[in-house]
N, C-alpha and C positions, 0 to 999 in steps of 0.2 A: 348275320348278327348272332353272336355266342351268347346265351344266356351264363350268369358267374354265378355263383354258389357260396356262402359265408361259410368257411369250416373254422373248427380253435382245433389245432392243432401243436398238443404239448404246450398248452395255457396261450397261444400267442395267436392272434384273427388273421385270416388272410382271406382277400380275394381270388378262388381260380375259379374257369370257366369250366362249362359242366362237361365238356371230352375230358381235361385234364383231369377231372377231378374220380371221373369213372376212370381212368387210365389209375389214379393215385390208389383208388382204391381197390382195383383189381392186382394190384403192383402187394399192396400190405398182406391181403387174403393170401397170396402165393408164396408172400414170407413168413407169414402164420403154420403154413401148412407145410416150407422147408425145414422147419423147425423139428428138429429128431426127438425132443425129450421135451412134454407139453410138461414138466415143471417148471414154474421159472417164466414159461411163454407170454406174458398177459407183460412182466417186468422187461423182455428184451424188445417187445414190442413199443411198450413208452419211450425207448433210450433208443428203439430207431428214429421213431415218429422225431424226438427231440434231436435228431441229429438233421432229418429233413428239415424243418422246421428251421433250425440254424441256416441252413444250405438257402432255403428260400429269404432270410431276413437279409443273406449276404448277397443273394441276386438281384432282389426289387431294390430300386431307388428310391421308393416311398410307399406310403404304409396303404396308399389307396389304389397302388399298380396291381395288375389283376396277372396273377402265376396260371400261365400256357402252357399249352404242349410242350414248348420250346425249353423252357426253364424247367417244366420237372423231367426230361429225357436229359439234360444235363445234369440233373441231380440222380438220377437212376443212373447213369454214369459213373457217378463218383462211389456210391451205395453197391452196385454192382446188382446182377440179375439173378433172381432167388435161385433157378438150375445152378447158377454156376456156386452157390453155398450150400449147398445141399451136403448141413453138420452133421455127423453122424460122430459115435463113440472114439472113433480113430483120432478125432481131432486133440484127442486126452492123454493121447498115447504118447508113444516114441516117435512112432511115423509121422512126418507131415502131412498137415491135411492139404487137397486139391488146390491148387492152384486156380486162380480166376483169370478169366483173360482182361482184367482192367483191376487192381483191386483200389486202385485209389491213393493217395497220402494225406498226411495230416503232417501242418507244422505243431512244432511243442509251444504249448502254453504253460505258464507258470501258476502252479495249484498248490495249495499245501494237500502232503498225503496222510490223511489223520489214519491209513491203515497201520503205517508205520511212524507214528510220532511215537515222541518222547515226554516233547510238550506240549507243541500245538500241530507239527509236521512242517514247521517250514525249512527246517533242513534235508526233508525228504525230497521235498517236492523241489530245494533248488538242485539232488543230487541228482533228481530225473530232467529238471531243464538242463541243468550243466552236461549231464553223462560219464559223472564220476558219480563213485561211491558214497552212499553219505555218512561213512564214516569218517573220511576225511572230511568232509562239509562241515560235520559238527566237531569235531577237531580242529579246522579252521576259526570256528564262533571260539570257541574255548580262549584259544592265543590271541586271535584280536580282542578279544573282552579282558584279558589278562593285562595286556602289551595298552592299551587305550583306557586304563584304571576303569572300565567299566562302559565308556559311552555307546562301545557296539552291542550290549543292553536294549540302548533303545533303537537303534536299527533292528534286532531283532522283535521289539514290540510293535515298530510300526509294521516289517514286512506281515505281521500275525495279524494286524489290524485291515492291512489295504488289499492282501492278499485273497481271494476264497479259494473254500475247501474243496478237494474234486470228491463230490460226492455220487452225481452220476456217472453209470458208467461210459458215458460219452466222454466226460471231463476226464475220469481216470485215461480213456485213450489220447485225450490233447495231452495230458498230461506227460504221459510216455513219449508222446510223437507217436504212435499206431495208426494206421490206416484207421479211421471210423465208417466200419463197412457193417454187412451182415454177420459175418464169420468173425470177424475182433469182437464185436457187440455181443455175440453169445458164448462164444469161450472167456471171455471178462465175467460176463456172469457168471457161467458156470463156474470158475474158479473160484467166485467169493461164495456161491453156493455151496462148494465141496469144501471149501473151511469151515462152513459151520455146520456142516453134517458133521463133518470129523470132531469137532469139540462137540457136537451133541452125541457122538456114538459114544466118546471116551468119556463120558459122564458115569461115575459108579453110582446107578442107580439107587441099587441097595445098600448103599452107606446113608444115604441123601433119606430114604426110606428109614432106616432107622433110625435117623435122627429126627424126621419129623416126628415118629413114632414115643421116641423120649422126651418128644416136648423142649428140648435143649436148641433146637436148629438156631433157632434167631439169635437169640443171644450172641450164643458161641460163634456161630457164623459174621455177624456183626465185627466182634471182638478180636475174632480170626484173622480177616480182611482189613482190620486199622492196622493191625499189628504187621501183617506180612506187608501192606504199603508201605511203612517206615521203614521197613529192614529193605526193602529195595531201595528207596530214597539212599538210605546210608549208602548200599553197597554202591549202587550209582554214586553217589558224591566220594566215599572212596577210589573209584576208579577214576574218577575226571582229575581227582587229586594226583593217585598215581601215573596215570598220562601227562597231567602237566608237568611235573617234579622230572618225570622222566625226558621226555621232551627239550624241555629247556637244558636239563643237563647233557642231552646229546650235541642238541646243538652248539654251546658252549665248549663242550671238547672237541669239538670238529674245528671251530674257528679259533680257538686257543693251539690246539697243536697245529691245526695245517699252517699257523701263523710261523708260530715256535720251528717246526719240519722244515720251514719253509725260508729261512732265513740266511741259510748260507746262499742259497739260489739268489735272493734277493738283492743279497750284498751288504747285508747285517752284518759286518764284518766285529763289531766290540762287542754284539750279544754273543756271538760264534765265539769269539774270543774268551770272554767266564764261563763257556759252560764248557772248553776244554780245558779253561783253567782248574777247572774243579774236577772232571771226570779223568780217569784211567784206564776205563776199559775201551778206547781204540772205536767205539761203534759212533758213526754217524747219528748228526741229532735227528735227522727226519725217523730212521728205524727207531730209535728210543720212543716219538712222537706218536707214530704207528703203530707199534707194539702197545703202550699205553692206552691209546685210541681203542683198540680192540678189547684189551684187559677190564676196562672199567665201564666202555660204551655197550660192548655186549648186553650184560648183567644188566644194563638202563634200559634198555632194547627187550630184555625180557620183561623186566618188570613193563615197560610202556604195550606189549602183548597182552599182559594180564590184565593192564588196565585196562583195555578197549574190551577184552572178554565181562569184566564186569559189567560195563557200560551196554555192551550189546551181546547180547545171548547166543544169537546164530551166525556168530562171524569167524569167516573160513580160515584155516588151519593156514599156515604159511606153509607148510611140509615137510613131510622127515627129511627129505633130502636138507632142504635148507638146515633144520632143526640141526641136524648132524654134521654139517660144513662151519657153521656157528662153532656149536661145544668146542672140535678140534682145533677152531683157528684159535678160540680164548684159552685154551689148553696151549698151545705154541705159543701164545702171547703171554702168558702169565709163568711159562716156564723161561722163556726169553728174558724176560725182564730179573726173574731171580738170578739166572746165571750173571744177568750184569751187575744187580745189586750185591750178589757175594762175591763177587769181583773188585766190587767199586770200595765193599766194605774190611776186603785185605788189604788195600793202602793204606790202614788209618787202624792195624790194628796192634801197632809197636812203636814205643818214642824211642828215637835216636837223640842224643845230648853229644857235643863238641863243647868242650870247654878250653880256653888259654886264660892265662895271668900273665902278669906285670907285674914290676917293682914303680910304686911311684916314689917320687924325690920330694916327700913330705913326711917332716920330723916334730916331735911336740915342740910345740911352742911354734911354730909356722901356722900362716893362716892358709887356707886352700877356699879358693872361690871355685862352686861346680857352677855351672850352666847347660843346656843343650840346644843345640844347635841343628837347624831346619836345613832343607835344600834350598834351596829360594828359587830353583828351575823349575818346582811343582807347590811348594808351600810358603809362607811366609809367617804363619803363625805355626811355632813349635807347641805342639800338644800332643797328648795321647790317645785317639778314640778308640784305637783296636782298627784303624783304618787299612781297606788292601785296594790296592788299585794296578793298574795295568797301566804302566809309563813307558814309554819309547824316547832311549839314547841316543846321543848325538848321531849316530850308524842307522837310526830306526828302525835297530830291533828293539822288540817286546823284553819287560821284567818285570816283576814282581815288586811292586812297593807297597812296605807296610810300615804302620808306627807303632807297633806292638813290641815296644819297649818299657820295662820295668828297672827303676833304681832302686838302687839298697845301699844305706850306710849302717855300716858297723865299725865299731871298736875294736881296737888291736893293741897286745902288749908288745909288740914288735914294736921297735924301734925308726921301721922304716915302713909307710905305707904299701899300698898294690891295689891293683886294678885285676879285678876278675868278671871275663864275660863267658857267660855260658849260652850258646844257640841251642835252639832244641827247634824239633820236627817229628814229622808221620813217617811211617812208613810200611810195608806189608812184611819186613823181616827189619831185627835189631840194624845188622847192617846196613840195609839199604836209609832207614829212620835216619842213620848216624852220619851217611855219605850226606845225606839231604842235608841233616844240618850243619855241617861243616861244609856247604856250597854256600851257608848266608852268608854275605857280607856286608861286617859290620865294622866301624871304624869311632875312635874317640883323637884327641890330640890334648897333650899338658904343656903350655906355653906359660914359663914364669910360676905363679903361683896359682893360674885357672887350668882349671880340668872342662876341655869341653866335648859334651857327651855326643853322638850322631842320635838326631832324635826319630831316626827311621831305620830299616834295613832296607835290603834291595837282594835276589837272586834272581838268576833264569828263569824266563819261561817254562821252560822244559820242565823245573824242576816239578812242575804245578803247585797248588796251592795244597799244604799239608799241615796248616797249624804252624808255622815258623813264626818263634819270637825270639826275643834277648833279652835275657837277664845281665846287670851291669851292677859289681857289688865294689862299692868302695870300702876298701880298709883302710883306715885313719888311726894313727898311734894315740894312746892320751894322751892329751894334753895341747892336740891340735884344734884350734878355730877355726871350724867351718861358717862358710858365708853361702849359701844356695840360690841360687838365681831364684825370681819369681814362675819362672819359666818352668819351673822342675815339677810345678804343685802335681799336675795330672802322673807326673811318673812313676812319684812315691808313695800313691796309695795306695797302701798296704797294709795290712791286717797283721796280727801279733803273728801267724803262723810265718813269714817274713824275718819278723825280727831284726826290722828296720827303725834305729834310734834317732833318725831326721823324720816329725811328724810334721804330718800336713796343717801350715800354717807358722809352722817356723820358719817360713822362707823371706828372703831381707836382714835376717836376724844372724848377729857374729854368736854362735853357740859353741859352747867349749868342750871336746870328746872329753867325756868319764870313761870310767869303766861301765858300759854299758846303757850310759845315757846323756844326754845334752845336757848341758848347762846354758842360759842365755846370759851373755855378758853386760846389752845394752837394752835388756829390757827395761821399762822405767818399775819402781813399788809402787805396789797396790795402795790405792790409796783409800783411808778411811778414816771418813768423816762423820762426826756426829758420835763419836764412841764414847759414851759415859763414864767416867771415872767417879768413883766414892760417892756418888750421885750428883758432885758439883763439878768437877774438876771435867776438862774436855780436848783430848790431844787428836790433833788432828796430823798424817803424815803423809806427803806428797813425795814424787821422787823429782817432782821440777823445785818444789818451795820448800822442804824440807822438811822441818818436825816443828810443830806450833803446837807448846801446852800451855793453856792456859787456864788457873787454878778459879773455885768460883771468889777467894778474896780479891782479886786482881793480880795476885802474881804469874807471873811468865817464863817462859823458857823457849827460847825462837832459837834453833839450833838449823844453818843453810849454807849455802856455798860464800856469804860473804864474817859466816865466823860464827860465833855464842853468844847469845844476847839474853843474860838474866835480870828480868828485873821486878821488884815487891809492892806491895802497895803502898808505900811508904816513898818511895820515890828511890831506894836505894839500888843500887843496877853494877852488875858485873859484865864487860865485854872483851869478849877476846876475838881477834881476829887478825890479818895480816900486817897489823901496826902494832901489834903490841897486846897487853894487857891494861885494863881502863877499869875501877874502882870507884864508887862512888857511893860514901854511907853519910846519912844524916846521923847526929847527936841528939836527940829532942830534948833531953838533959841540960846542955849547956847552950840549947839555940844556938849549935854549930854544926861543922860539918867536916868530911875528911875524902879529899881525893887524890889517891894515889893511879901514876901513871907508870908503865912500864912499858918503853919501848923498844923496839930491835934495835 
């Protein structure tokens, strides 16, 4: 029979029996006294005890099983045997220290590390359970808190809540995953030991000394230390700013061009199609995408470096190499892209104009009805939006449809109308402008007394798209009546610089060429009613009902399509109208009367 022994061991009671317990403590003495450097000794002795301690709560099944031989030589086991740690200065070095012949492992546990927080260390500590850096950890918080309007917020409040802090150095080693032996236990310490020597060495005494001396320290100090927190706050919230801005703009160009780049591969065949409709210079769109990608992602790419430098003070250098493979490739990207942009921008830097005329078979005094006239293979309502599209012919090849057509009427003292079309286009010399636009084709037809206009063009593929319209200018003699389709409204607005005398809203309307302006033939007069005359008298004149005056004595004057009708307040009345002439006067003199009739 073993007599057992009550020890607390790192706050926690255990039963062991009195051999184990002279074993435990001849075991600590031996680690007390491998100990190279008695600074610190009395601290890495607690944070062994605490590791045993651990080691026994996770071998007993209950809190009243009594720790044997058995269980603490498995735990000297995992601890390892004070000869074989025997720390000395070398352990600090470059050299590795000795080797054990058991040293043990530890799985990682999840601690916040308040050595390196920011706010409370839980992105530290998930960067040491994960085994990434945590600068992407808190990189990651940023964009799901960004991307989730907030609510990863509160996941990061609870992990700060449920999570603890590794404050011993035991936990700082669960923390890492570290073996929790002799030799991790006092080089841990010793490392948080030699950082605050080092901030205690680099303390300029005698500045600290004179200021106490001036009596100034508190204050100023106080004052000092609110201010330099704010200006970190900022810098920091500057940089999380510049990291996010930057970030999202990377990413966004990566999935916007590899999309774009990536469309002929895919069989984006009508995206593919506008964008060699419109470019000239011969390059592949994924290179355009690429070269782009490079030009503007870079310079994100640095800014999103800068940011993480504000964010974190000792974050390592990505390297000149890279530093220098960067510059040249955005140097080859942003000269690339110029050369295609002053390429792209000699197509477009000369107008070519084609112009023909016609005689049309319109003389004064004739009426000409315009209208324009759609496809009905792609359209059915004829308008003008400035529309271009990509139509495929009965053959299904590709052209060029637009409705960038303009009309103009004007007045002629010529005797005989005409029809004038003028195309116009781009081009990188007059020449080539001029070939382009004499490849539009555009067509009109006069059948009888209508002129009917095409209310679209149509060219080549090939030709690409360079600005091609037409202009379609009708000359009318005076004295001709034009009739304008409803249809024509979008075509002829146009502004004085034109000098087009069919205005928008005359259409419907028989108007009659002047010199130099319309007349409307079947407009109705303006009518106005209510016009006071001599203060009594009141003419009202319609262009349906005609002229109604009526005097404030009672007499009249009703002048309309079915004739004259005067008549007094006396009862006497003059009519004329398609029967004749009709007279009718009282005598009040003689209580008679006199009516004469006059008929055709």
């Amino acid at each position: 029979m073993n007599k057992t022994v009550n020890i607390n061991l790192a706050g926690t009671f255990f039963h062991i029996d009195e051999d184990a317990f002279g074993k435990l403590q001849r075991y600590l003495d031996a680690i007390k006294k491998s100990l190279s450097d008695p600074q610190g000794s009395d601290e890495i002795i607690r944070d062994i005890e605490a590791r045993i301690a651990e080691l026994f709560s996770e071998k007993l099944e209950s809190s009243t099983q009594v720790v044997t031989i058995k269980e603490l030589d498995e735990v000297i086991t995992v601890m390892g045997q004070p000869e074989d740690y025997m720390v000395d200065d070398e352990i600090f070095e470059d050299a590795p220290p000795r080797a054990s012949r058991r040293s043990g492992s530890s799985r990682k546990q999840l601690f916040r590390d308040e050595d390196n927080k920011m706010i409370s260390g839980v992105s530290a500590g998930l960067g040491h359970y994960l085994g990434i850096d945590t600068v992407w950890v808190r990189l990651l918080w940023v964009l799901l808190t960004v991307f989730s309007s907030g609510i990863f917020i509160l996941f990061y409040i609870l992990l700060w809540i449920i999570v603890p802090a590794a404050i011993t150095t035991s936990e700082k080693l669960k923390m890492t995953g570290e073996p929790i032996n002799i030799s991790n236990i006092e080089k841990k310490f010793k490392e948080g030991y030699e950082n605050v020597s080092d901030r205690v060495k680099n303390v300029d005494y005698d500045k600290y000394g004179e200021r106490v001396k001036s009596g100034t320290s508190s204050f100023f100090d106080t004052l000092g230390s609110i201010l330099l927190t704010i200006l970190k706050v900022f810098v920091k919230f500057l940089g999380a700013i510049v990291v996010f801005v930057s970030i999202v703009t990377i990413i966004s160009l990566i999935i916007a061009l590899f999309w774009t780049g990536s469309i002929e591969f895919w069989g984006q065949g009508e995206i593919a199609d506008w964008y060699h409709l419109g470019s000239t210079t011969g390059a592949p769109i994924w290179l355009i995408s690429l070269l782009t990608l490079f030009a503007v992602g870079i310079p994100f790419f640095a800014l999103f470096i800068l940011g993480l430098k504000l964010i974190i003070s000792n974050l390592k250098s990505i390297g000149t190499p890279a530093k220098i493979a960067l510059f040249f490739i955005w140097i080859a990207s942003v000269i690339g892209l110029g050369i295609f942009g002053i390429k792209q921008a000699t197509e477009t830097a000369f107008d070519g104009e084609f112009v023909t005329e016609s005689s049309l078979a319109v003389r004064s005094g004739d009426t000409l009805n315009i209208k324009m006239i759609s496809n009905e293979l792609y359209e059915y309502d004829a308008r003008r939006r400035g529309k271009l599209d990509i139509k495929y012919d009965e053959n299904d090849e590709k052209f060029i449809y637009s409705t960038d057509i303009r009309l103009i009427v004007r007045s002629t003292q010529d005797s005989l109308g005409r029809v004038v079309v003028q195309k116009r286009a781009e081009g990188r010399d007059y020449v080539t402008a001029k070939n382009r636009a004499q490849s539009i084709d555009y067509d009109y037809n006069f059948d009888g007394n209508t002129l009917g206009l095409n209310a679209y063009l149509t060219t080549d593929f090939e030709n690409k798209y360079r600005d091609q319209e037409v202009e379609v200018i009708v000359y009318l003699p005076v004295g001709t009546i034009i009739y304008a389709d409803d249809n024509t409204y979008s075509f002829h607005r146009n502004d004085s610089h034109y000098r087009d005398i069919l205005d928008n809203g005359d259409e419907e309307k028989y108007l009659l060429i002047e010199d130099g302006e319309t007349r409307c033939i079947d407009c109705p007069i303006e009518t106005k009613e209510d016009w006071e005359y001599d203060g009594e008298s009141r003419i009202n004149i319609d262009g349906r009902d005609g002229i109604n005056i009526q005097s404030g004595n009672g007499d009249s004057v009703i002048i309309n399509e079915d004739g004259v009708n005067i008549q007094d307040s006396d009862g006497d009345s003059v009519i004329i109208n398609e029967d004749g002439v009709k007279i009718n006067a009282t005598d009040d003199g003689d209580n008679g009367s006199l009516r004469i009739d006059i008929e055709n």
